[in-house]
C-alpha positions in Angstrom: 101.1 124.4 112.8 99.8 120.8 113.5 102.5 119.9 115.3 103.1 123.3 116.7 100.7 124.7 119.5 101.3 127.0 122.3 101.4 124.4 124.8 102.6 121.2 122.8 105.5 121.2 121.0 108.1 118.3 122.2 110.9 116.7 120.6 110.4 113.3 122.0 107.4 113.4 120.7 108.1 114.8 117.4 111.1 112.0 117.3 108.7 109.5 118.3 106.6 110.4 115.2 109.4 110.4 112.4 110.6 107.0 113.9 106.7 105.8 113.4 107.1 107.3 109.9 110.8 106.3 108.9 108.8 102.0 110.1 106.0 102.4 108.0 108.1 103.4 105.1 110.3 100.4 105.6 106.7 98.4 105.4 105.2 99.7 102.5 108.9 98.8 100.5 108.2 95.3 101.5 104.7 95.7 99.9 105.8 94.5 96.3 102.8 95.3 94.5 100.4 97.1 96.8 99.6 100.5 95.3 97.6 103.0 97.6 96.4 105.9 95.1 94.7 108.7 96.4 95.0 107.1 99.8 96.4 109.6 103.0 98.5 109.4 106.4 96.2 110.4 109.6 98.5 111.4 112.3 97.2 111.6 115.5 98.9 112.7 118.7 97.5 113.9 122.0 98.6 117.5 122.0 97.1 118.4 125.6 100.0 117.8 127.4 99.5 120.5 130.1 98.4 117.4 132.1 101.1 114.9 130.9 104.9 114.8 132.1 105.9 114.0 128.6 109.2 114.4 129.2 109.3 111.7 131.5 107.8 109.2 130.1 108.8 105.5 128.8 109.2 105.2 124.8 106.1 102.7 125.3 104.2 105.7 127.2 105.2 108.4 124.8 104.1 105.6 121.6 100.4 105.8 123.1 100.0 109.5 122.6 100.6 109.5 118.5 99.3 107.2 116.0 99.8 107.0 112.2 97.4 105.4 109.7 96.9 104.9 106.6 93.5 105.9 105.3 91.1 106.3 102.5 91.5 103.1 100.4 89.0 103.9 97.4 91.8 103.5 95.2 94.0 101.1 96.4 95.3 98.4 94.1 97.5 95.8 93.9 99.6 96.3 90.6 100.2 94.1 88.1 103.8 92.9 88.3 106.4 89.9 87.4 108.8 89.7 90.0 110.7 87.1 88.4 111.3 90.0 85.6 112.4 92.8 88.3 114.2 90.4 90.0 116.5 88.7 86.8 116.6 91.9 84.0 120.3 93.0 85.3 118.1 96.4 87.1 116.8 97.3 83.8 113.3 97.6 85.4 111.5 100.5 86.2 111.7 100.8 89.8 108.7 102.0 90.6 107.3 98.4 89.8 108.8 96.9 93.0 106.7 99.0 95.6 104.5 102.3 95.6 107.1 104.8 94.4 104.6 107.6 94.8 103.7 106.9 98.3 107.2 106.3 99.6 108.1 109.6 98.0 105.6 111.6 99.8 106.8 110.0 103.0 110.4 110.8 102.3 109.3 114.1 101.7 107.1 114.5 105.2 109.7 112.7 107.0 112.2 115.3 105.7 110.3 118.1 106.6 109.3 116.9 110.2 113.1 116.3 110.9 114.4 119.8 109.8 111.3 121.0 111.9 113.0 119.2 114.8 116.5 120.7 114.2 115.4 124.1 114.0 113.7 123.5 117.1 116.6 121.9 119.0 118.9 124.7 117.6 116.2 127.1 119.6 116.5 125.5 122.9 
C-alpha cells in the first residue's frame, strides 16, 4: 500500500528504490562491527506525480524523488569483534560476527518483497 496509490505506482521508480536498497546493503556488509539494533529504514519518495513526467526523467532526476535512511540509533553498537580470528579460523566463525546479520536479513527480505511486487506489476502491464 506505500508504494501503491491510485496515482503513483511506477516501476522506474520502484527499480530506483531496490537498487538504493540492494547499495546500502552492500554498505552495511563492509561495516565489520557496526550493529544497529532496534534501528529502522525511512523510505521516502514523492508519490505526487500527477505533476511529474516520471517516466521521462534522467536516473539522476528520478534519484531525487526517493530517499532511504537509516534511523533511530538508540541502540546502535559497535560489537565486540577480533577480525584477525574471523579472518584466520579456516570459516569456523560465526558469521554473523563480520557485519549486522540481523539487519542485512531484513533487507534481503524487503528487497525481496519489493522486487516480486515489481514483477507482478510488470506481468500486469
Amino acid at each position: 500500500m506505500f508504494i501503491s496509490n491510485d496515482n503513483f505506482i511506477t516501476l522506474r521508480l520502484l527499480d530506483r528504490l531496490i537498487a538504493r536498497l540492494r547499495k546500502l546493503r552492500s554498505e552495511i556488509i563492509k561495516l565489520d562491527t557496526f550493529r544497529f539494533y532496534t534501528s529502522s529504514l525511512l523510505i521516502i519518495y514523492e508519490g505526487n506525480s500527477s505533476e511529474i513526467d516520471i517516466e521521462n526523467l534522467t536516473d539522476a532526476q528520478l534519484d531525487s524523488l526517493l530517499d532511504v535512511r537509516i534511523i533511530d540509533f538508540a541502540h546502535f553498537t559497535i560489537a565486540k569483534t577480533n577480525k584477525n580470528s574471523i579472518l584466520n579460523d579456516g570459516g569456523k566463525t560465526d558469521p554473523t560476527m563480520d557485519y549486522d546479520y540481523g539487519f542485512v536479513f531484513g533487507l534481503d527480505n524487503l528487497i525481496k518483497i519489493l522486487t516480486l511486487f515489481a514483477q507482478e506489476e510488470k506481468q500486469q502491464q
